[in-house]
Steps between C-alpha positions, in 0.01 A plus 500: 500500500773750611699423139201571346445808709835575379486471121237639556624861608795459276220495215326831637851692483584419194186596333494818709889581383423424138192723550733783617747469272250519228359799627828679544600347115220669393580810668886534348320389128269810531756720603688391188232547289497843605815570425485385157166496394556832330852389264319158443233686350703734298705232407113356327479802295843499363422094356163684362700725310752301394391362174411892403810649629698682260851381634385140580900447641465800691190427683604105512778607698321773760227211564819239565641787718184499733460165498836407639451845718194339657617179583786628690290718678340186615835350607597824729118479664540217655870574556413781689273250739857309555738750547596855482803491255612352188851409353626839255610207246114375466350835456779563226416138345109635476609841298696261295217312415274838421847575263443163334157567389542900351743336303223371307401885386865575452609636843824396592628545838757400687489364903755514741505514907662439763384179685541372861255772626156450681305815455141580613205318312272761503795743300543167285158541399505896453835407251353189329199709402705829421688278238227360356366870523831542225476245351164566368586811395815396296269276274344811395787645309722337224872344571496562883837441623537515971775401708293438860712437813358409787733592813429321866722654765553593895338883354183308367374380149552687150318442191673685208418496147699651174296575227599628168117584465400872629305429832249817370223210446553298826248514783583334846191304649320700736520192723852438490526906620316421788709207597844736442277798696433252760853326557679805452587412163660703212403495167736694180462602167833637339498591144820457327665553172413114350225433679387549878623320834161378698526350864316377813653481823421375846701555863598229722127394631437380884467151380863492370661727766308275762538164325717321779177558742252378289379234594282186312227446744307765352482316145435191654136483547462581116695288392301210433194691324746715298629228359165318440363849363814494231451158389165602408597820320750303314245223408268757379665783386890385452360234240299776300752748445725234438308385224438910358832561550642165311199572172593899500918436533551209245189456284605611165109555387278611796182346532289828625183307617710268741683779603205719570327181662807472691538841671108544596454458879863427553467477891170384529464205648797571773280470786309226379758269384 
């Protein structure tokens, strides 16, 4: 009777943890809904107008551009539920990877860093999103050419970008401002006799300066439904901008229906998957 009792209270807490952690999966999933709902949507429109557009490489490459752009804003929300920081050399590997793609419409630009830093995620973020902020802009205009350097140090974090384009046409993301207003930031514009110099820089934040003291207890209790709620995100959304990205990048004749079909209602579902 008492084993019984036993298994059977063992039973009970189980269903009431997997309740729990469904409720607080589906609390993390809304929040990232939120915060992409609005490029997931813009990202729709652009596949719309794809077939129409009048530089079909052009706008190929701005819709790869925020595709890749929104799945690694996926990766650094849930990131930001594990830790505070994140490796210099990994943010520098992710502006690589927006380089890649604006090759496609003829941008070429070059990457280098310094690695062995850990700066703050949240100024990750801000400089992830203020290159693809250039990126997207560099498509716009014909043979593009950008040396970016991204500089991690004990004075903080440095995004710098030289363009041979004139930065006259280049808009910073009100967002991105707030995040530099915010963390103290600075943000340049330097015209110059070939081009302009552009950059993006962030001080030492308290989560670097206090990093030794920092300790893991406070990520623990999420980390068992963060990594339940990215499984699901990458089950749902990972696999269909996988599968845009791969018929956009390599498909030598798009198919504009399955495209279209593709892109409609990309992150519905994410709740209840």
């Amino acid at each position: 009777m008492a084993k019984m009792a036993t298994i059977y209270m063992c039973e009970e807490q189980r269903i009431k943890r997997n309740a729990q952690d469904e409720g607080a999966i589906a609390v993390l999933l809304a929040q990232l809904e939120y915060e992409i709902a609005g490029h997931a949507f813009k990202l729709g429109m652009m596949i719309e107008h794809l077939e129409g557009a009048a530089d079909k490489r052009q706008a190929t490459a701005r819709a790869l551009l925020l595709i890749c752009y929104i799945k690694r804003c996926c990766t650094l929300f849930f990131r930001k539920r594990e830790t505070d920081t994140i490796p210099a050399d990994e943010l520098r590997r992710y502006i690589e990877e927006l380089a890649e793609i604006a090759a496609c419409a003829g941008v070429g630009a070059i990457v280098t860093g310094e690695t062995g830093s850990d700066i703050d995620l949240r100024q990750a973020e801000a400089l992830y999103s203020f290159m693809h902020n250039v990126m997207n802009w560099a498509t716009l205009s014909e043979d593009v050419k950008m040396l970016v350097h991204l500089e991690a140090g004990s004075n903080g974090i440095t995004l710098k970008i030289l363009s041979n384009e004139s930065a006259d046409s280049f808009q910073i993301d009100e967002n991105i401002m707030s995040e530099v207003a915010l963390a103290d930031g600075s943000y340049l514009v330097k015209d110059l006799d070939t081009g302009a110099g552009i950059s993006l820089s962030f001080p030492v934040s308290a989560s670097i300066a206090n990093k030794d003291n920092i300790g893991e207890c406070a990520f623990v209790g999420l980390e068992r439904v963060t990594k339940l709620a990215r499984l699901r995100t990458h089950e749902v959304l990972g696999e269909r901008f996988t599968m845009l990205m791969r018929n956009l990048r390599y498909e030598d004749v798009h198919d504009y229906v399955a495209l279209r079909n593709q892109s409609r209602g990309l992150i519905g579902g994410l709740q209840s998957a």
